[in-house]
N, CA, C, O and CB atoms as a CASP TS submission, in Angstrom:
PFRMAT TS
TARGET T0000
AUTHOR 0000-0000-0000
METHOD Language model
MODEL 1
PARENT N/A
ATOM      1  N   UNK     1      -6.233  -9.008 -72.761  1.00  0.00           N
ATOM      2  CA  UNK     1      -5.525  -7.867 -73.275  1.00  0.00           C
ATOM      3  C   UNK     1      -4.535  -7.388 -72.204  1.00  0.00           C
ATOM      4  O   UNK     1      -4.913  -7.246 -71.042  1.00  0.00           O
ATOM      5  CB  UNK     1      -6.513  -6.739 -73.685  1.00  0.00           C
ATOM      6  N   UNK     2      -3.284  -7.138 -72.576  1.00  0.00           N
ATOM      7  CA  UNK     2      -2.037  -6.225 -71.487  1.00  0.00           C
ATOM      8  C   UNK     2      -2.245  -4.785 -72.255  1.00  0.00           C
ATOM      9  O   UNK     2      -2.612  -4.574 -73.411  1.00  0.00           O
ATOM     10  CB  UNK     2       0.106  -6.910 -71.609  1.00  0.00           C
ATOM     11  N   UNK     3      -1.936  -4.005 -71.364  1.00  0.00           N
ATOM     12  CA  UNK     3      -1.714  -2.937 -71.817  1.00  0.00           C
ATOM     13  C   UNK     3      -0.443  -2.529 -70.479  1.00  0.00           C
ATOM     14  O   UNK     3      -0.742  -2.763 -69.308  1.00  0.00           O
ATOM     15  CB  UNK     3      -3.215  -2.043 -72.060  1.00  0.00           C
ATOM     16  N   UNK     4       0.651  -2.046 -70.758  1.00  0.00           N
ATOM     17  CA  UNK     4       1.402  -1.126 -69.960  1.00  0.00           C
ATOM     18  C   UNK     4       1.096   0.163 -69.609  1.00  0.00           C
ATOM     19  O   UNK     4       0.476   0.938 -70.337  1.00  0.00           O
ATOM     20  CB  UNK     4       2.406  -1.005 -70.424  1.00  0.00           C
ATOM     21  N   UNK     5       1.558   0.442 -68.396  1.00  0.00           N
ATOM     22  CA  UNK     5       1.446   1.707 -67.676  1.00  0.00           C
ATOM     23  C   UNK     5       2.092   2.370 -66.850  1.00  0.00           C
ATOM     24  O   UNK     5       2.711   1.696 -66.027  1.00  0.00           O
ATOM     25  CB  UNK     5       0.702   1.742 -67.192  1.00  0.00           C
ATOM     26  N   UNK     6       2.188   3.667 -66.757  1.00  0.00           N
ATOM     27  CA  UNK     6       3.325   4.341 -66.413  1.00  0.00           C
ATOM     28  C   UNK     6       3.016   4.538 -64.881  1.00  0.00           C
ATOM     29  O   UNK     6       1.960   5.132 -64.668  1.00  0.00           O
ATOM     30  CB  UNK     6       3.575   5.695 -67.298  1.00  0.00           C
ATOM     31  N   UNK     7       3.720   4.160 -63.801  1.00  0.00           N
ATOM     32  CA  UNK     7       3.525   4.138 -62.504  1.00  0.00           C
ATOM     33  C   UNK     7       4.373   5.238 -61.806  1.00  0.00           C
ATOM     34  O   UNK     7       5.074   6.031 -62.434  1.00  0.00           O
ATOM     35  CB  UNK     7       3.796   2.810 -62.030  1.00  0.00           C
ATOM     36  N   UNK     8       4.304   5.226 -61.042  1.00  0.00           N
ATOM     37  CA  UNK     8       5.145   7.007 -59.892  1.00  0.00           C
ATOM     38  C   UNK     8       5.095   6.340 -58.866  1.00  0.00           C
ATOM     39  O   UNK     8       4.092   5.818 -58.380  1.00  0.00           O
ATOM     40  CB  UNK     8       4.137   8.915 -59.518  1.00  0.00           C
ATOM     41  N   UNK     9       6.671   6.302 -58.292  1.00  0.00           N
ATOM     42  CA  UNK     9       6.852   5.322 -56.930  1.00  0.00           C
ATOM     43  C   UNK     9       8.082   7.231 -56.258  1.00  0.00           C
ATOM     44  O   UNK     9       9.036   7.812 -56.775  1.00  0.00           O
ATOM     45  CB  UNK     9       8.189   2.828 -57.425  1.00  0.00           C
ATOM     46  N   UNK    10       7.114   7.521 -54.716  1.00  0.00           N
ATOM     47  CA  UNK    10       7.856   8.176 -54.325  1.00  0.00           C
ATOM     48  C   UNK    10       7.420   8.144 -52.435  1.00  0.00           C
ATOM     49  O   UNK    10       6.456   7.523 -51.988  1.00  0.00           O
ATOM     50  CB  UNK    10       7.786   9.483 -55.277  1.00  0.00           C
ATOM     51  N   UNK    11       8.477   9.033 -51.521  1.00  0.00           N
ATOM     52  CA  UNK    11       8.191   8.825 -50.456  1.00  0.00           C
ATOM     53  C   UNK    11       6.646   9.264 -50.324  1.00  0.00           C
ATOM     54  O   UNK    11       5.933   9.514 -51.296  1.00  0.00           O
ATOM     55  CB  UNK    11       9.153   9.406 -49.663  1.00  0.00           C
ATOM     56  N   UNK    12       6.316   9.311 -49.243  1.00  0.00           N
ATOM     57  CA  UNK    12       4.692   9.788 -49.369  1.00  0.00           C
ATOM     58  C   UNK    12       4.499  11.033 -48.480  1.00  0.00           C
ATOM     59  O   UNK    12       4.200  10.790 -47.311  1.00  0.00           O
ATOM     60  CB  UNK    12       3.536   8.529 -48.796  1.00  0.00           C
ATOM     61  N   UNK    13       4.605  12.166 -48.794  1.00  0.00           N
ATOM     62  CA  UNK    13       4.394  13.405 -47.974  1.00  0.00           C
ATOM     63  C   UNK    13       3.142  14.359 -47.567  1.00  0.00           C
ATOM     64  O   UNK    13       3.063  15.456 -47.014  1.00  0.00           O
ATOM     65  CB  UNK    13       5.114  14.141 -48.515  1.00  0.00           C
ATOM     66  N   UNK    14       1.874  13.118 -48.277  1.00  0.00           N
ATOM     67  CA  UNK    14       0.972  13.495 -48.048  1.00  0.00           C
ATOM     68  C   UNK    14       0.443  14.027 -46.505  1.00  0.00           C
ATOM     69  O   UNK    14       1.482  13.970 -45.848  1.00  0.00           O
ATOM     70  CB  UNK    14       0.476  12.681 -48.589  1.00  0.00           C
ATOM     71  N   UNK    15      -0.187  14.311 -45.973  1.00  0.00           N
ATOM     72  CA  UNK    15      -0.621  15.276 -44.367  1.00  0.00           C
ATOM     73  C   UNK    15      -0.801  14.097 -43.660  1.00  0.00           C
ATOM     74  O   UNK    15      -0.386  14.032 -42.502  1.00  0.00           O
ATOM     75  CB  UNK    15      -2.272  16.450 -44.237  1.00  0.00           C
ATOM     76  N   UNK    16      -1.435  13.019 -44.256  1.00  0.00           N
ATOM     77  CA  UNK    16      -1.744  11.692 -43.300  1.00  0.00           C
ATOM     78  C   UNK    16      -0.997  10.777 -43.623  1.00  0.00           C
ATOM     79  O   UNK    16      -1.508   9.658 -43.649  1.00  0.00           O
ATOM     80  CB  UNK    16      -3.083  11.075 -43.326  1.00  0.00           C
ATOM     81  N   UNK    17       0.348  10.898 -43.953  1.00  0.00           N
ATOM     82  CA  UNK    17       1.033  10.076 -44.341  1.00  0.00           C
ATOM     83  C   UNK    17       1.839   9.277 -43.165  1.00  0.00           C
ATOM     84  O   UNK    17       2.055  10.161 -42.336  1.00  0.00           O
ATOM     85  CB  UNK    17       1.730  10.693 -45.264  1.00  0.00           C
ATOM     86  N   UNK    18       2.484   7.861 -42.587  1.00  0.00           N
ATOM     87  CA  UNK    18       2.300   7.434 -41.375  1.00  0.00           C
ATOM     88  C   UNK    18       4.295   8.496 -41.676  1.00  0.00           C
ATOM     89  O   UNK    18       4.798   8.902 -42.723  1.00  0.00           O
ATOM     90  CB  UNK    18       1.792   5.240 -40.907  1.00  0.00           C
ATOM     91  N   UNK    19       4.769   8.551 -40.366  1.00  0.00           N
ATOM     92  CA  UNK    19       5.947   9.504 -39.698  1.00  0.00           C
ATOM     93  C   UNK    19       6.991   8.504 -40.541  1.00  0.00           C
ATOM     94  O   UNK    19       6.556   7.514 -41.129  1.00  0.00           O
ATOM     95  CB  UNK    19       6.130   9.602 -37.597  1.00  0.00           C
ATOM     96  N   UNK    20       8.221   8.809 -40.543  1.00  0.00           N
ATOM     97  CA  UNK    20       9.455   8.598 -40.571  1.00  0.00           C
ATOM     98  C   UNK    20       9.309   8.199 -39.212  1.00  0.00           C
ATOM     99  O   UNK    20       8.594   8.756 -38.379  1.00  0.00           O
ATOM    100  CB  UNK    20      10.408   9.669 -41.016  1.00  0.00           C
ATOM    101  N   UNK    21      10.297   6.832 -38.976  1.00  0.00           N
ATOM    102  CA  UNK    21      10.467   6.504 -37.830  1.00  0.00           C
ATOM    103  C   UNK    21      12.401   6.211 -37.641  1.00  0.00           C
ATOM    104  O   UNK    21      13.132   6.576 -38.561  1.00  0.00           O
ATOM    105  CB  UNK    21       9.359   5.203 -37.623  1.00  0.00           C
ATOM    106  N   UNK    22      12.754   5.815 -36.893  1.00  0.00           N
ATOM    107  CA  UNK    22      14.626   5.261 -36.777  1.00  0.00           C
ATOM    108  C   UNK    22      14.593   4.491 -35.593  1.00  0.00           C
ATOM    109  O   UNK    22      13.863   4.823 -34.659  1.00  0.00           O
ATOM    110  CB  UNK    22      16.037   6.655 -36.502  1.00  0.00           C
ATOM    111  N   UNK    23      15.163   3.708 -35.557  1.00  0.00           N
ATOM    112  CA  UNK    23      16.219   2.878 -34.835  1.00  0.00           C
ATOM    113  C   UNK    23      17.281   2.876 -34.797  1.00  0.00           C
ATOM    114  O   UNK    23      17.883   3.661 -35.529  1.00  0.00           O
ATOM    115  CB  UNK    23      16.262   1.983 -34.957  1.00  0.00           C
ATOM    116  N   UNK    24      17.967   2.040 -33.971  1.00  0.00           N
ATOM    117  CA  UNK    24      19.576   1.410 -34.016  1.00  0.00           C
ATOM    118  C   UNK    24      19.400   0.032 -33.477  1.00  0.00           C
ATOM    119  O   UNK    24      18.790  -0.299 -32.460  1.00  0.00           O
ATOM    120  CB  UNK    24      20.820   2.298 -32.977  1.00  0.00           C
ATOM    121  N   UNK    25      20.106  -0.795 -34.424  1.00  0.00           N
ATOM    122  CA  UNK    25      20.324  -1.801 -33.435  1.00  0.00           C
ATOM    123  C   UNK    25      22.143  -2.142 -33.838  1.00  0.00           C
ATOM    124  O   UNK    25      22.948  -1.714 -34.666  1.00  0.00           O
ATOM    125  CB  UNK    25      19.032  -3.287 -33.679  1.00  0.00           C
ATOM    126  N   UNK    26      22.159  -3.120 -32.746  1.00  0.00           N
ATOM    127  CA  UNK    26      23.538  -3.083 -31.913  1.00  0.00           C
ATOM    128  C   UNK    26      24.344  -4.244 -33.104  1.00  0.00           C
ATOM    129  O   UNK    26      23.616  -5.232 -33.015  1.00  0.00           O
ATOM    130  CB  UNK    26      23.347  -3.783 -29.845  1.00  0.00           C
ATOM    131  N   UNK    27      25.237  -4.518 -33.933  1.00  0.00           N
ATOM    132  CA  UNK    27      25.523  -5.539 -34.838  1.00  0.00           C
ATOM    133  C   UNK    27      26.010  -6.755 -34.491  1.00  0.00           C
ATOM    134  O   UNK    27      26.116  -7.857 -35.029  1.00  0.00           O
ATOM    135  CB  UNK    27      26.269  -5.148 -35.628  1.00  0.00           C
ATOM    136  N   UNK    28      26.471  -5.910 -32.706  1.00  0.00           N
ATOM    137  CA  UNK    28      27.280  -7.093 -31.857  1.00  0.00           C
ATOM    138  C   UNK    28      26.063  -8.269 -31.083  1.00  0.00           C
ATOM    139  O   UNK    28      26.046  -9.485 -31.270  1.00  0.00           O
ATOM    140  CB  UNK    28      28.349  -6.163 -30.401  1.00  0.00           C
ATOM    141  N   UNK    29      25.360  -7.672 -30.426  1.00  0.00           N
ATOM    142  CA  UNK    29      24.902  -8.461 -29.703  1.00  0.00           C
ATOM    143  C   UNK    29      23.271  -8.499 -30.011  1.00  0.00           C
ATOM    144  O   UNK    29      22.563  -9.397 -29.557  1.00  0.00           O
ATOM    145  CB  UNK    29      25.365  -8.119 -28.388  1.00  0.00           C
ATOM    146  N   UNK    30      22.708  -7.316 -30.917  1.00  0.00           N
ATOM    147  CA  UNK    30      21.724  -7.418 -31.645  1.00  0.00           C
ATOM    148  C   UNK    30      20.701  -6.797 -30.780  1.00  0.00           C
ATOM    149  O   UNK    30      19.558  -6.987 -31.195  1.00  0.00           O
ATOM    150  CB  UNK    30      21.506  -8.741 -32.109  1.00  0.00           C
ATOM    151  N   UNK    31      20.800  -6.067 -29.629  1.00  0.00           N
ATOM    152  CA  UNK    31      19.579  -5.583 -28.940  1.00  0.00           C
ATOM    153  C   UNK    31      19.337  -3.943 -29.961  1.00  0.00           C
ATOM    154  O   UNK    31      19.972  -3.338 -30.824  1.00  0.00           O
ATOM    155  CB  UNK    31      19.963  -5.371 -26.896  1.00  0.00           C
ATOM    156  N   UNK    32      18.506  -3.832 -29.484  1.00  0.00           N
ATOM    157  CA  UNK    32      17.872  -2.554 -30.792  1.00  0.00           C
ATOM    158  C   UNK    32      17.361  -1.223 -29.810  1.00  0.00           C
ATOM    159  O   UNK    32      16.870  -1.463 -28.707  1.00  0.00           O
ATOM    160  CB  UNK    32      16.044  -3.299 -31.955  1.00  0.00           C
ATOM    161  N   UNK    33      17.491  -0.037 -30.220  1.00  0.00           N
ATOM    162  CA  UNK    33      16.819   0.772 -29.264  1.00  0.00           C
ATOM    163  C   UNK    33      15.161   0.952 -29.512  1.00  0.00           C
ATOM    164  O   UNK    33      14.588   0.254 -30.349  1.00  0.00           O
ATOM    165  CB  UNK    33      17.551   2.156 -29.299  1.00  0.00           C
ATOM    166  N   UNK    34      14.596   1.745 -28.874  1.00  0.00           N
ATOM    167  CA  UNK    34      13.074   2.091 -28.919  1.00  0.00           C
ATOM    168  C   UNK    34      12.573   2.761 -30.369  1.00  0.00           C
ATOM    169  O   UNK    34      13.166   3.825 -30.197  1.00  0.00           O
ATOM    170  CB  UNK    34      12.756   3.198 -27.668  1.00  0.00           C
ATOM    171  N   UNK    35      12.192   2.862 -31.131  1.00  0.00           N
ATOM    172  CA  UNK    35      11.655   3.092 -32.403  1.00  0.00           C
ATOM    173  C   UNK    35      11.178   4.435 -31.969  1.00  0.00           C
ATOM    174  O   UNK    35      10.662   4.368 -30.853  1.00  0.00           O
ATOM    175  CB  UNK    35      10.555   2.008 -33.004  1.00  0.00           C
ATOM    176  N   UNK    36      11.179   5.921 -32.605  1.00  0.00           N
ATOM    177  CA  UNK    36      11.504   7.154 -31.973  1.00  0.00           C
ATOM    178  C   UNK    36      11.213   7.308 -33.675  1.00  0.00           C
ATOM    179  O   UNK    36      11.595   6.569 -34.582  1.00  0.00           O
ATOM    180  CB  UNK    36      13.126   7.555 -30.933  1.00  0.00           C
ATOM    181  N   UNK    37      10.287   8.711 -33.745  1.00  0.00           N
ATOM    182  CA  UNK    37       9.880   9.820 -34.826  1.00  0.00           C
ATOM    183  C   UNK    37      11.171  10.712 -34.774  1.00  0.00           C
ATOM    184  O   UNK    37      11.470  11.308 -35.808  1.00  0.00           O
ATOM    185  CB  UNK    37       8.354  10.768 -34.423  1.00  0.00           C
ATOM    186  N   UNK    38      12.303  10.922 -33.183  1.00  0.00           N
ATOM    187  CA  UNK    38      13.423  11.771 -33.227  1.00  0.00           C
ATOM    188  C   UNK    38      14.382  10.772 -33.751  1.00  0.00           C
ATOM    189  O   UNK    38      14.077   9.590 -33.592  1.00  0.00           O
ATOM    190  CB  UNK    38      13.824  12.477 -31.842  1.00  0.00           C
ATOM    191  N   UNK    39      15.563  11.076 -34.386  1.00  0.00           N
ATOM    192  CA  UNK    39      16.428   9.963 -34.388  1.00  0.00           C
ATOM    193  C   UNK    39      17.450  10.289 -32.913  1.00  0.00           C
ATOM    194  O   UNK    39      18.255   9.497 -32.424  1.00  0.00           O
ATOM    195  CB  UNK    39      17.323   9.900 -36.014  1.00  0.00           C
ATOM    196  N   UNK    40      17.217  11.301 -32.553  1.00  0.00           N
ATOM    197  CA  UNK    40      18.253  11.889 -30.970  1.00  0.00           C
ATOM    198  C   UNK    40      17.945  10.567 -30.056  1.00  0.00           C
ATOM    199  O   UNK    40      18.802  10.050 -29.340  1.00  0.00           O
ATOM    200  CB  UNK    40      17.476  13.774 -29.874  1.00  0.00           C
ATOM    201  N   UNK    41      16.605  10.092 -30.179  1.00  0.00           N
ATOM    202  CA  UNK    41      16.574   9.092 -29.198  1.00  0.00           C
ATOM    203  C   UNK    41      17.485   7.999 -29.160  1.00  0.00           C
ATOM    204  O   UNK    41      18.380   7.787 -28.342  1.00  0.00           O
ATOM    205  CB  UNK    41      15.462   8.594 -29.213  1.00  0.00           C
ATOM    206  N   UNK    42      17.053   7.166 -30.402  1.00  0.00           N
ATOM    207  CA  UNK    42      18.539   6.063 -31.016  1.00  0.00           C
ATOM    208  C   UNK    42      19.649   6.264 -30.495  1.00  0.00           C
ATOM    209  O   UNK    42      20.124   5.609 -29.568  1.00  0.00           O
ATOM    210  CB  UNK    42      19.046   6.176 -32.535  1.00  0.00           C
ATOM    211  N   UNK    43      20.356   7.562 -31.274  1.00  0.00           N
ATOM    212  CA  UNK    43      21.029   7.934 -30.733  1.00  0.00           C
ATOM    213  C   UNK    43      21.906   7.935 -29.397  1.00  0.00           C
ATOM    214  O   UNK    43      22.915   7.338 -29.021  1.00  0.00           O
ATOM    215  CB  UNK    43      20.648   8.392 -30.958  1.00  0.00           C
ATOM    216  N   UNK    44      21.080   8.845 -28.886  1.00  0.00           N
ATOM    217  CA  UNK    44      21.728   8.768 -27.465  1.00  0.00           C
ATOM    218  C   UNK    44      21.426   6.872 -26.769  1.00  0.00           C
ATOM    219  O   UNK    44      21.769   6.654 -25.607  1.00  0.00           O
ATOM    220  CB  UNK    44      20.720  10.262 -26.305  1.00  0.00           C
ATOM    221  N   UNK    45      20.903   5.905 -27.469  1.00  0.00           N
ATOM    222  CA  UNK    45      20.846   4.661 -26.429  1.00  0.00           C
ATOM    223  C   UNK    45      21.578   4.053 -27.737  1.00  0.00           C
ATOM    224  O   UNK    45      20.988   3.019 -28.052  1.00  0.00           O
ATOM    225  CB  UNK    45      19.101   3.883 -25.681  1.00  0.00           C
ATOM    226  N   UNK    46      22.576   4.309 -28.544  1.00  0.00           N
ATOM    227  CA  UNK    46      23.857   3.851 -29.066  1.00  0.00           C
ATOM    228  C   UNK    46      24.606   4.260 -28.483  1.00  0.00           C
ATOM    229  O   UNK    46      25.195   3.318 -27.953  1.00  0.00           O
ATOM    230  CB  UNK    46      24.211   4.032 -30.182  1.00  0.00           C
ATOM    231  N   UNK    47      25.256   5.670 -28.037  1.00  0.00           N
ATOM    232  CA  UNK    47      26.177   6.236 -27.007  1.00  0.00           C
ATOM    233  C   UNK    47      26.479   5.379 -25.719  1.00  0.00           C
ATOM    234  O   UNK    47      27.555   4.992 -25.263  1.00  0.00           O
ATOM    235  CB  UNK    47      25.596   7.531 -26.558  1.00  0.00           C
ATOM    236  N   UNK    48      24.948   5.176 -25.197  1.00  0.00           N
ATOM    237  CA  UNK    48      24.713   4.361 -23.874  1.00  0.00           C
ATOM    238  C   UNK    48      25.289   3.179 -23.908  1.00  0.00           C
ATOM    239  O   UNK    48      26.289   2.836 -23.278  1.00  0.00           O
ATOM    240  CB  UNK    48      23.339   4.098 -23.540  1.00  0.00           C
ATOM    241  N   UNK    49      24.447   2.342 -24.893  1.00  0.00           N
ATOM    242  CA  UNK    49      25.069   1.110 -24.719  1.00  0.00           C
ATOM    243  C   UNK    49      26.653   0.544 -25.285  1.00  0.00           C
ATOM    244  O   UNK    49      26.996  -0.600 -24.987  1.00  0.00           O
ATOM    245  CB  UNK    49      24.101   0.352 -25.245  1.00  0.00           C
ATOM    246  N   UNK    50      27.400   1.271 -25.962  1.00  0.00           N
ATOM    247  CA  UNK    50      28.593   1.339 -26.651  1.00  0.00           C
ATOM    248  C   UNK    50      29.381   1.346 -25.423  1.00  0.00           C
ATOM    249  O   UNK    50      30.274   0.559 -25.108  1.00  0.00           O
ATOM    250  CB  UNK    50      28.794   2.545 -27.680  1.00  0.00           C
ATOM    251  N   UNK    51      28.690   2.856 -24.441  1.00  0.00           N
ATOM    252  CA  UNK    51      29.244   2.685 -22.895  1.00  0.00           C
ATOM    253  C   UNK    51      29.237   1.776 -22.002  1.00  0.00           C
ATOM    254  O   UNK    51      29.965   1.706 -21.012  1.00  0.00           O
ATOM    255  CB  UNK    51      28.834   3.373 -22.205  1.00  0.00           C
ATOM    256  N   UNK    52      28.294   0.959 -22.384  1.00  0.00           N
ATOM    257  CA  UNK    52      28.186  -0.240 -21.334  1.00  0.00           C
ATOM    258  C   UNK    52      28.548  -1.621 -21.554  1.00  0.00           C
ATOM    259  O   UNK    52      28.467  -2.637 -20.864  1.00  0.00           O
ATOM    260  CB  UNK    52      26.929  -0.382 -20.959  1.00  0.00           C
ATOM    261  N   UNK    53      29.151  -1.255 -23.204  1.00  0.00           N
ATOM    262  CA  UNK    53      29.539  -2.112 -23.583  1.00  0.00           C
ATOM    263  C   UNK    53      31.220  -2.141 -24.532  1.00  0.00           C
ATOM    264  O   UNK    53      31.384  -2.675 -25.630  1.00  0.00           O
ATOM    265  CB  UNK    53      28.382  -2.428 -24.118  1.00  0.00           C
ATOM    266  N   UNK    54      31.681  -1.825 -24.180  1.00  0.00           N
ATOM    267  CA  UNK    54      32.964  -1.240 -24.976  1.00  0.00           C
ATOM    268  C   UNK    54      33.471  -1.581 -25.969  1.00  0.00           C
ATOM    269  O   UNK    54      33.747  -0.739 -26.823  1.00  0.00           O
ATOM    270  CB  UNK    54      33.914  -1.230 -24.465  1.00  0.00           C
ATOM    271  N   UNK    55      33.793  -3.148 -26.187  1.00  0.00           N
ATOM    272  CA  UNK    55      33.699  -3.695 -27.433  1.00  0.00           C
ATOM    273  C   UNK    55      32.466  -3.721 -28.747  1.00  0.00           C
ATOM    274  O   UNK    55      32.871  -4.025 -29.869  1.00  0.00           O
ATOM    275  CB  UNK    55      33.912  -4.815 -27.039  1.00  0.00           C
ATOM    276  N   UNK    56      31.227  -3.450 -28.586  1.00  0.00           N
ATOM    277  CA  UNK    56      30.670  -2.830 -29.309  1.00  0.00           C
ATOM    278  C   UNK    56      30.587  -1.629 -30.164  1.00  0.00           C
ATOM    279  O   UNK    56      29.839  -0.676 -29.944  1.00  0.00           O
ATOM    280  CB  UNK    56      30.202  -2.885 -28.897  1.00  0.00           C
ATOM    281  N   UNK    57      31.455  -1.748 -31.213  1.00  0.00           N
ATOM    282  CA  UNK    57      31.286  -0.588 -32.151  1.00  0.00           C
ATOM    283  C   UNK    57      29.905  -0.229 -33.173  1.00  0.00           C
ATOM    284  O   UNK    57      29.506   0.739 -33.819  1.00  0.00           O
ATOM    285  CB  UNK    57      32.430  -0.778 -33.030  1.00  0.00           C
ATOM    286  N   UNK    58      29.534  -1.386 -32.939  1.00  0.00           N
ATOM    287  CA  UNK    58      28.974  -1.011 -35.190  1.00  0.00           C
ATOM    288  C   UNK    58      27.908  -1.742 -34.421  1.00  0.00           C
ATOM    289  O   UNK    58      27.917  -2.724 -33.679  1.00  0.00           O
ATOM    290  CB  UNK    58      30.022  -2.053 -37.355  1.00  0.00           C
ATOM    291  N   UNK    59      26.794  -0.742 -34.954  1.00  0.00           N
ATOM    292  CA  UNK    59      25.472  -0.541 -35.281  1.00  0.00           C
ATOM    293  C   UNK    59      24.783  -0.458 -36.617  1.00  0.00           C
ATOM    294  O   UNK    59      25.391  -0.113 -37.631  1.00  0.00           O
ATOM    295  CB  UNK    59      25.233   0.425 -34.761  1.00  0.00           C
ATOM    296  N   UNK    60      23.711  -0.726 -36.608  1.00  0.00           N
ATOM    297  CA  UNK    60      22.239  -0.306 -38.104  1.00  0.00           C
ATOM    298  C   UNK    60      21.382   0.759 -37.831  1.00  0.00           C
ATOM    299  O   UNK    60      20.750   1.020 -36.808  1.00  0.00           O
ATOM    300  CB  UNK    60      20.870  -1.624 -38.395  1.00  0.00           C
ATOM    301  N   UNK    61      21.441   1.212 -38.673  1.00  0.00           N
ATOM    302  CA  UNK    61      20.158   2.293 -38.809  1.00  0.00           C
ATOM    303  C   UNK    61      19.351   1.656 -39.458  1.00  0.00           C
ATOM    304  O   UNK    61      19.708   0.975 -40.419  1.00  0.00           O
ATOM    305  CB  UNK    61      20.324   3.672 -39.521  1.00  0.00           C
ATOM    306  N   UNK    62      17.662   1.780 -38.926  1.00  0.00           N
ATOM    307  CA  UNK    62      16.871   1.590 -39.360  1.00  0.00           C
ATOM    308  C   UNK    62      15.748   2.524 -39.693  1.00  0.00           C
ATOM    309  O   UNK    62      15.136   3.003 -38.738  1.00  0.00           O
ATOM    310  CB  UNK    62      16.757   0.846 -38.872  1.00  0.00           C
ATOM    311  N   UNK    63      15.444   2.801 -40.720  1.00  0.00           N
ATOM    312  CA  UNK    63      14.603   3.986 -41.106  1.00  0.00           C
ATOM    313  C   UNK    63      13.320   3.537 -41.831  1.00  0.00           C
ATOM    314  O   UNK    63      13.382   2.774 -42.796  1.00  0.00           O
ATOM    315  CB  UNK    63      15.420   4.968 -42.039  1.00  0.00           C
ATOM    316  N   UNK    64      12.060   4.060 -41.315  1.00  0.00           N
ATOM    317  CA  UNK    64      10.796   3.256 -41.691  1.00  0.00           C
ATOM    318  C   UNK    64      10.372   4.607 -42.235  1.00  0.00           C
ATOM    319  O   UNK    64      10.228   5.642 -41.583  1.00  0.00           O
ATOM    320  CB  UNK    64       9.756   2.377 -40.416  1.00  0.00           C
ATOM    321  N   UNK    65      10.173   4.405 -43.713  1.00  0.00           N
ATOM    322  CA  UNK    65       9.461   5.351 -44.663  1.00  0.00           C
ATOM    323  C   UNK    65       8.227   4.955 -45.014  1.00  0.00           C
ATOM    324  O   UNK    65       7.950   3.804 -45.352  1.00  0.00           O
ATOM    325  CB  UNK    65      10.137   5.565 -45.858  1.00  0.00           C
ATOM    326  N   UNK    66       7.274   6.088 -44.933  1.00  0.00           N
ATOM    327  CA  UNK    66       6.335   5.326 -46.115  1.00  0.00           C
ATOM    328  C   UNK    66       6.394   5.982 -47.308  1.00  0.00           C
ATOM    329  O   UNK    66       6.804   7.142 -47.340  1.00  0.00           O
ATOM    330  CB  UNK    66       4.788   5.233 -45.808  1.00  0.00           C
ATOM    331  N   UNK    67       5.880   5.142 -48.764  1.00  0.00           N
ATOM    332  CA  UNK    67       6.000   5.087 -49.560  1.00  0.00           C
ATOM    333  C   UNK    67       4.684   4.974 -50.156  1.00  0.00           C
ATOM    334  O   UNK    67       3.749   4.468 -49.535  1.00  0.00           O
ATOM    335  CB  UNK    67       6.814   4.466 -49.640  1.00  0.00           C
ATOM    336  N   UNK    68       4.543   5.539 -51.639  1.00  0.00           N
ATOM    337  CA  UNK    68       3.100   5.782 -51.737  1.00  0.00           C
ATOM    338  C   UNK    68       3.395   5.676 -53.421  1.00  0.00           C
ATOM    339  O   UNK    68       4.470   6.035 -53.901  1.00  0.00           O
ATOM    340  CB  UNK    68       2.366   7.411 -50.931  1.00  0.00           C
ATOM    341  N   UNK    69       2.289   5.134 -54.227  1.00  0.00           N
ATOM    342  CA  UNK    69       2.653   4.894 -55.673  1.00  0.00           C
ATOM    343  C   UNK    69       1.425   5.630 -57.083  1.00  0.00           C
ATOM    344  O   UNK    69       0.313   5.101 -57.072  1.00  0.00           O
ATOM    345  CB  UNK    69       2.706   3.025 -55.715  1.00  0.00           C
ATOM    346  N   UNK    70       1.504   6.028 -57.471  1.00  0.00           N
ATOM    347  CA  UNK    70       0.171   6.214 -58.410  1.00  0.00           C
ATOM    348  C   UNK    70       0.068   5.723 -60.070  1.00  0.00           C
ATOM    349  O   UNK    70       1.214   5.406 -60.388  1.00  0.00           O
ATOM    350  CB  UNK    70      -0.081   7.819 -58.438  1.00  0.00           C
ATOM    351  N   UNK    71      -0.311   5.647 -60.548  1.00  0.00           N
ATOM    352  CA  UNK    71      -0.780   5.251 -61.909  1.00  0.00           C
ATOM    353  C   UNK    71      -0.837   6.931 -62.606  1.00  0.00           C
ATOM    354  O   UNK    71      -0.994   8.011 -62.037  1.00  0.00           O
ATOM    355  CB  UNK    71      -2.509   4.263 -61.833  1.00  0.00           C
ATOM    356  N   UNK    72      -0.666   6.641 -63.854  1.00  0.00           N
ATOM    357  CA  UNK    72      -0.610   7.492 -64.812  1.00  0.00           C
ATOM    358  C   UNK    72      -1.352   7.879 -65.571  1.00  0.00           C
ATOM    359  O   UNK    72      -0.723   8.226 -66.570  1.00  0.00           O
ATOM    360  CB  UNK    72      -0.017   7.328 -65.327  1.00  0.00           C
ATOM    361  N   UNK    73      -2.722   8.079 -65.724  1.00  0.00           N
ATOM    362  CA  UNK    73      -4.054   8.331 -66.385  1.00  0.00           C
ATOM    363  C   UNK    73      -3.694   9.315 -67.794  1.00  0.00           C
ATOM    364  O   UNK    73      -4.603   9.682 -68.540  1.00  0.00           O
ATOM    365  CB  UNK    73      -5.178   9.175 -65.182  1.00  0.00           C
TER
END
C-alpha cells in the first residue's frame, strides 16, 4: 500500500539545534578561512588575504544551516 504525506521542510530553530556556521573561501587560489558561528571572522581573513594577495577578488560564502523536517499527522 502507498499512501502520500504531507511533509514540513524548514530551518531548525529548535534550542538544541546545531549553530549557523560561515566561511569564505578564496575562488582564486581556493584556501578557505576558519569556520566561525561570527561571520566578522571570515570576514576580516577575506580583507586579509585579498591584502596579501591583490589579484584576488572573488570569494564563496559558505553557510552551514541546519535543517529539520516533520510529517503531518
Amino acid at each position: 500500500m502507498i499512501r502520500h504525506e504531507k511533509w514540513t521542510l524548514a530551518p531548525d530553530r529548535e534550542p538544541d539545534a546545531e549553530p549557523i556556521t560561515y566561511a569564505m573561501t578564496c575562488a582564486v587560489c581556493g584556501q578557505s578561512s576558519d569556520v566561525s558561528e561570527d561571520f566578522a571572522e571570515p570576514q576580516s581573513w577575506v580583507l586579509e588575504h585579498c591584502g596579501k594577495n591583490p589579484s584576488h577578488h572573488t570569494f564563496r560564502e559558505i553557510i552551514t544551516r541546519a535543517w529539520r523536517t516533520w510529517r503531518h499527522i
